[in-house]
VOPAGU-2260 file (C-alpha; in pm, 1 decimal, decimal comma):
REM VOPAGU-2260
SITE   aa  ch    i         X         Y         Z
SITE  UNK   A    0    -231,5    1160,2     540,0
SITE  UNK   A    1    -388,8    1069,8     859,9
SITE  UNK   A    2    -715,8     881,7     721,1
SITE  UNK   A    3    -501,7     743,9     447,0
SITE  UNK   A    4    -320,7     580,6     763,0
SITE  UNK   A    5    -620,8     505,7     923,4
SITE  UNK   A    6    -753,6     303,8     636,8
SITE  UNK   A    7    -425,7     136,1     604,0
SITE  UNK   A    8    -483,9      15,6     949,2
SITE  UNK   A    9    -845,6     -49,2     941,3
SITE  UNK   A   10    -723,6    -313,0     608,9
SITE  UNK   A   11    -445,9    -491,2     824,5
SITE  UNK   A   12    -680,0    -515,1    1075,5
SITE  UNK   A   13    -909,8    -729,0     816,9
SITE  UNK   A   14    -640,3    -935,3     686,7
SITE  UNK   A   15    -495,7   -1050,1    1036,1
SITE  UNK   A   16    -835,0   -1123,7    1132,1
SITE  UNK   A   17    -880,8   -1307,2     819,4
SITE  UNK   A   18    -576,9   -1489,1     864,8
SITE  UNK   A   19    -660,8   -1588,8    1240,5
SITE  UNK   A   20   -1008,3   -1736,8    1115,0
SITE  UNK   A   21    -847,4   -1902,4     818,8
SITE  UNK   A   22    -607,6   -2060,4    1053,0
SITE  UNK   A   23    -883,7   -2185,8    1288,7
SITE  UNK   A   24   -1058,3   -2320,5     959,7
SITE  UNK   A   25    -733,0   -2529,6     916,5
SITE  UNK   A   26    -660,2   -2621,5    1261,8
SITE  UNK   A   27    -985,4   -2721,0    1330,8
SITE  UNK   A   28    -969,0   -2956,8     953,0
SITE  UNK   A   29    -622,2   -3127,4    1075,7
SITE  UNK   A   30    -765,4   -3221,9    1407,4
SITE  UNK   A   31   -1086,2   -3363,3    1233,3
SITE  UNK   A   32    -847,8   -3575,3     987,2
SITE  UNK   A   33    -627,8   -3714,7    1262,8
SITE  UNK   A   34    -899,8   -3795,6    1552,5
SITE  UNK   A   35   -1214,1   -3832,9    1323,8
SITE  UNK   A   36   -1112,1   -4019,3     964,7
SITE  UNK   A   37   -1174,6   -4348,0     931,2
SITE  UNK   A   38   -1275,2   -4382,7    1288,9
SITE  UNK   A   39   -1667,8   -4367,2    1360,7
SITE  UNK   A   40   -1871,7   -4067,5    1465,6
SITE  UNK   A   41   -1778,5   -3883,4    1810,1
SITE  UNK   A   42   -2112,9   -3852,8    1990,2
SITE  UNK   A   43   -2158,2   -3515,2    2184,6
SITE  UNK   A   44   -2470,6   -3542,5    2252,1
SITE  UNK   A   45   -2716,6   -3879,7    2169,5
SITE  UNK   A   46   -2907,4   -3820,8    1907,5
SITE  UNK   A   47   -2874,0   -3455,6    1826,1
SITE  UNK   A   48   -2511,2   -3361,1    1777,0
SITE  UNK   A   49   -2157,4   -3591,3    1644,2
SITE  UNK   A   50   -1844,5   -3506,4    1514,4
SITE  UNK   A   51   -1875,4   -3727,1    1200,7
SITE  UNK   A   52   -1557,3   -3731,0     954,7
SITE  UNK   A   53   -1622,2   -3621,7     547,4
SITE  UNK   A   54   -1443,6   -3565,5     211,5
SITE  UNK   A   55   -1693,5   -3334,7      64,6
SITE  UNK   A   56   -1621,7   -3279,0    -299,3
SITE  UNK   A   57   -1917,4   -3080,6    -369,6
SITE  UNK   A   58   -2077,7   -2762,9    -293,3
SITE  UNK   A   59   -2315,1   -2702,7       0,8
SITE  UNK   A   60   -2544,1   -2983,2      75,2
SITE  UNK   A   61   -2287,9   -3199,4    -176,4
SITE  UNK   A   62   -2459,5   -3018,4    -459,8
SITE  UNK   A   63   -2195,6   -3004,0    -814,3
SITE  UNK   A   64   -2015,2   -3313,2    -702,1
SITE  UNK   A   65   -1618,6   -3305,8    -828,2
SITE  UNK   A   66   -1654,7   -2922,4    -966,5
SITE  UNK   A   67   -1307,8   -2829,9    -818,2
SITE  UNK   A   68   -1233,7   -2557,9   -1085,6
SITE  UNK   A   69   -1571,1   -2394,7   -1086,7
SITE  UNK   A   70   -1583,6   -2347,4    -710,7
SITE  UNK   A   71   -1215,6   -2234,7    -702,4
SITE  UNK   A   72   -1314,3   -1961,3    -952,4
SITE  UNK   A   73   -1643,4   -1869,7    -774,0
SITE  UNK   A   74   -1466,1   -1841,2    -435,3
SITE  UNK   A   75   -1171,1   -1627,1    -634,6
SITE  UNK   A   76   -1481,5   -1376,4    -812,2
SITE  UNK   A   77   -1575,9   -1337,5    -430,4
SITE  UNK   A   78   -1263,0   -1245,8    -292,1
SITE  UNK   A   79   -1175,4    -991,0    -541,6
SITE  UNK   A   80   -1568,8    -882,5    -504,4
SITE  UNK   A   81   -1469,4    -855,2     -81,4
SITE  UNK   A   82   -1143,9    -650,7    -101,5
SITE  UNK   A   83   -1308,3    -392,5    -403,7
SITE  UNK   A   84   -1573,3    -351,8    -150,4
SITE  UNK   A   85   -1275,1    -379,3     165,2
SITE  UNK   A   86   -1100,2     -79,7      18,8
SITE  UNK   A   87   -1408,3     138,2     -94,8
SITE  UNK   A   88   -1552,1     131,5     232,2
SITE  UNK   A   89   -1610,9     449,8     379,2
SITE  UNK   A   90   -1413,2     497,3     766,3
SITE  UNK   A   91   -1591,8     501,6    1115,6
SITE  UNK   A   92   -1814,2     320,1    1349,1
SITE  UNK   A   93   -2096,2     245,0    1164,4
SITE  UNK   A   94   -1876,1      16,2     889,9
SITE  UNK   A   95   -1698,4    -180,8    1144,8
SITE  UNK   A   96   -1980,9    -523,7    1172,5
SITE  UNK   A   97   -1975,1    -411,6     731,1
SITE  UNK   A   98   -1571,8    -521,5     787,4
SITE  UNK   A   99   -1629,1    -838,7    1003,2
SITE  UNK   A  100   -1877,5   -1013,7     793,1
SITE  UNK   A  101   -1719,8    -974,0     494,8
SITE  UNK   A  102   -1389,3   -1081,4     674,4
SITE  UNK   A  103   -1597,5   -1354,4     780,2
SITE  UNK   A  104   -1731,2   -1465,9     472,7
SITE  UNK   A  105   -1377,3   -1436,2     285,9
SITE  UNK   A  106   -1227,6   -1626,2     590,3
SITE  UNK   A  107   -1499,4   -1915,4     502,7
SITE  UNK   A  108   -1442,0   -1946,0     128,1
SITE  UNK   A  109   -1090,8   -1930,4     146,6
SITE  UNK   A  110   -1111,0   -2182,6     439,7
SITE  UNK   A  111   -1277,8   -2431,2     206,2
SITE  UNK   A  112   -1061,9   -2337,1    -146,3
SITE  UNK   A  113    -737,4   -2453,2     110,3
SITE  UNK   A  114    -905,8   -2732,7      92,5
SITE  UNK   A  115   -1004,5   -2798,6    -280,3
SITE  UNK   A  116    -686,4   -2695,6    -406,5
SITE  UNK   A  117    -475,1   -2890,2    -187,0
SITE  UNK   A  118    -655,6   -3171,1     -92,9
SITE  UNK   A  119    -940,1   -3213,7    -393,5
SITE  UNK   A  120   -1201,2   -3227,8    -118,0
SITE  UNK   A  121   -1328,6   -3012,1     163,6
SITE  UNK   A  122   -1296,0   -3166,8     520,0
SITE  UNK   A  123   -1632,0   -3139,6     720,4
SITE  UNK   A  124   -1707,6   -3269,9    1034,7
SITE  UNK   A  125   -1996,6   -3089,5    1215,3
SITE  UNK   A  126   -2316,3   -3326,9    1209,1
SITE  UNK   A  127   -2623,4   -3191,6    1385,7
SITE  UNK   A  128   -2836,9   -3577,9    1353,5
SITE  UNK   A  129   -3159,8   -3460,8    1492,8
SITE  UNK   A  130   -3214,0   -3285,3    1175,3
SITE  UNK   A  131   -2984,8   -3482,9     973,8
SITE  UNK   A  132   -2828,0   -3120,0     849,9
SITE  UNK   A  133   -2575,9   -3151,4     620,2
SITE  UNK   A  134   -2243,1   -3239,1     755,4
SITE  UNK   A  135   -1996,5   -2882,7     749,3
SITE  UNK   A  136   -1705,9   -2732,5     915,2
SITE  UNK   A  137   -1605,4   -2411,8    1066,5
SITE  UNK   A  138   -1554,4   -2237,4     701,1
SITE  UNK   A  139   -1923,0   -2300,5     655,6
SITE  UNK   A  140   -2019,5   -2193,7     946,8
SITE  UNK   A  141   -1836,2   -1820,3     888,7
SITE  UNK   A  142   -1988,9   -1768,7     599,7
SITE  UNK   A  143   -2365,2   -1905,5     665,8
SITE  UNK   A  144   -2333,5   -1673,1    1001,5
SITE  UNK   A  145   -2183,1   -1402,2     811,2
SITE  UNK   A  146   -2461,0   -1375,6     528,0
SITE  UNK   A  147   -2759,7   -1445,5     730,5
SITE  UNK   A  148   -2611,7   -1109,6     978,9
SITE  UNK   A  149   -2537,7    -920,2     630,3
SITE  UNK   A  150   -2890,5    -978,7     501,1
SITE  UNK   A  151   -3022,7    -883,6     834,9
SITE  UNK   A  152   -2790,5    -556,5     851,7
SITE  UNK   A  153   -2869,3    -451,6     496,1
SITE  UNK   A  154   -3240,3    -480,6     563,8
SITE  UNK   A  155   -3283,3    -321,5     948,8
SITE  UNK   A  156   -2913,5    -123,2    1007,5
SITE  UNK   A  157   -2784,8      40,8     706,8
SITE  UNK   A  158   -2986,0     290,9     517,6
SITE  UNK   A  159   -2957,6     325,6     117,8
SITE  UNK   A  160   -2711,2     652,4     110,0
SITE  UNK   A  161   -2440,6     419,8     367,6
SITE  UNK   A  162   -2365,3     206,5     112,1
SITE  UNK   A  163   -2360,2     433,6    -195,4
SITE  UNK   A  164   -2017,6     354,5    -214,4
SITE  UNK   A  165   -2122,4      49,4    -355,8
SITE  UNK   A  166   -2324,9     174,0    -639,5
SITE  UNK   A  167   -2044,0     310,8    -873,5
SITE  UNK   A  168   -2296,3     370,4   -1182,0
SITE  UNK   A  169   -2510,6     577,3    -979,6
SITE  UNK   A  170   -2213,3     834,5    -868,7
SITE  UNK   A  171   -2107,4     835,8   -1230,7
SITE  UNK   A  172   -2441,1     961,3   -1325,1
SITE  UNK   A  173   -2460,5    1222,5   -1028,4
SITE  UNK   A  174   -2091,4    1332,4   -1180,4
SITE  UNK   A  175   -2208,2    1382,2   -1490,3
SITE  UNK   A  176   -2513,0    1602,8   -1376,4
């Protein structure tokens, strides 16, 4: 009864925090539309960094142009992929940065499917010029964060048997043994 609780918690925990970033996301969006559309870039900082308005109806880097449908079911095969792994999830310490990036990167593509479904576009605003990066938002910038400290974590933190929950084929065939 009491870990069932404590999951329980541990899962409303995610989902506020999901909601708070998911919020932000939106927030940040409608204050880019009315200070930054139609309007030219907002310099920061010459040369190097501008708040630059965008209706990106693509996929990262504007790749897949107008593919509303196919990146609103991608983005809905990772969310379902997030809270199967969400609710698996063994308790304790050691899963809590497991929670926050995929939080995070759920938080980011629900962020930008807000966007496609409502709007048709995704609103990005972020311009670094002295790179001339691709112009993003704060959706983009939860998930890019999130997978680059999940790749890291998975290679130099967890060990193979902490995420055996993950590998459901392999626990069939230890059942079976």
């Amino acid at each position: 009864m009491k870990s069932r609780l404590k999951r329980n918690l541990i899962l409303f925990v995610d989902f506020v925090m999901m909601f708070i970033l998911i919020a932000l996301d939106q927030y940040t969006k409608h204050l880019a539309v009315i200070n930054l559309k139609d309007r030219p870039a907002y310099v920061i900082i010459e040369g190097v960094f501008e708040l630059n308005y965008l209706e990106n109806r693509g996929a990262a880097f504007g790749m897949l142009q107008n593919q509303k449908v196919l990146f609103v079911f991608i983005a809905c095969i990772i969310l379902v992929a997030i809270c199967y792994v969400l609710f698996k999830m063994p308790e304790g310490k050691r899963y809590i940065w497991l929670h926050v990036l995929l939080v995070m990167i759920a938080s980011g593509a629900v962020g930008n499917m807000i966007d496609r479904v409502r709007l048709e576009y995704v609103v990005d605003f972020f311009y670094f010029v002295l790179i001339n990066f691709p112009i993003f938002n704060v959706a983009d910038i939860y998930v890019s964060v999130a997978c680059v400290l999940l790749a890291i974590m998975i290679l130099f933190y967890y060990k193979e048997q902490d995420l055996d929950f993950l590998n459901i084929r392999q626990k069939r065939v230890r059942e079976i043994k």
